[in-house]
C-alpha positions in Angstrom: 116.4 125.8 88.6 115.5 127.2 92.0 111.8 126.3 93.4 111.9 123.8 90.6 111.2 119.8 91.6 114.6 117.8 91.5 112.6 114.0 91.6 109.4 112.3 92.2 108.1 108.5 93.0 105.1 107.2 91.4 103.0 105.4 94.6 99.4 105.0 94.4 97.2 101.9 95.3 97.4 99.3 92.7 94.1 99.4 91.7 94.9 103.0 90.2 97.2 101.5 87.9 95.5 100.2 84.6 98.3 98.5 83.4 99.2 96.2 86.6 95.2 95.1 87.1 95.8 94.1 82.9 99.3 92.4 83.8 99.9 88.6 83.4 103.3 88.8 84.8 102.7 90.7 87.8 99.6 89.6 89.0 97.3 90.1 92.4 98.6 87.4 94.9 96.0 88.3 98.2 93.5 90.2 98.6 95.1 93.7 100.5 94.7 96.9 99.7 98.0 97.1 98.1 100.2 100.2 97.5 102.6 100.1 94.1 106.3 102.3 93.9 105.9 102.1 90.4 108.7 104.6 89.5 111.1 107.4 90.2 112.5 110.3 88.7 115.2 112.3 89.8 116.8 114.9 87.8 120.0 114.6 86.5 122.1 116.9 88.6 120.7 115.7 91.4 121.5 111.6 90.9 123.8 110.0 93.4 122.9 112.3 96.2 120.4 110.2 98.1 117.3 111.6 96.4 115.9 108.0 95.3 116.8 106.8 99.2 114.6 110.0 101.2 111.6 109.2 98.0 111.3 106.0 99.6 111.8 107.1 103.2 108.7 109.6 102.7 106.5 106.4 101.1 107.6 104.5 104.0 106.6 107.2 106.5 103.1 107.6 104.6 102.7 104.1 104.6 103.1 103.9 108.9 100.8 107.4 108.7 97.9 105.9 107.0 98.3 102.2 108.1 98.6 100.8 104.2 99.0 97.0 104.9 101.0 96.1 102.0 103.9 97.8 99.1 105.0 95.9 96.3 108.0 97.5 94.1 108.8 96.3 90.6 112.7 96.9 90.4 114.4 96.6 87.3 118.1 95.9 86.1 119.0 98.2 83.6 122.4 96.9 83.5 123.5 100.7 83.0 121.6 101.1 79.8 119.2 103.9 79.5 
């Protein structure tokens, strides 16, 4: 599994993402160029070791780089279901 990815984080401006700009539940509330975190992935070995926590510390450090004015997150209980 060497060289091989062990997570990812879905983040992209909002207006990339078809389904939010169709959404009647989460809807636009300004007008900023919004950023989404619409999802992770970390690979199963690799759960519980922080890997979720440094995803979001590279968005955060992109967001300061590039001056992005806004994130929204869409978090979800999955109440330990799958």
């Amino acid at each position: 599994m060497e060289g091989l990815p062990i997570g990812w984080i879905g983040f992209s401006p909002r207006n990339k993402f078809e389904r939010l700009l169709r959404s009647r539940v989460i809807k636009t509330i300004d007008g900023l160029p919004v950023w989404s975190l619409v999802c992770f992935f970390i690979h199963k070995n690799n759960r519980g070791q922080g890997v979720a926590k440094q995803l979001i510390v590279g968005a955060k450090d992109f967001i300061e780089k590039y001056d992005i004015p806004a994130i929204e997150c869409y978090p979800v209980d999955t109440k330990g279901e799958k």
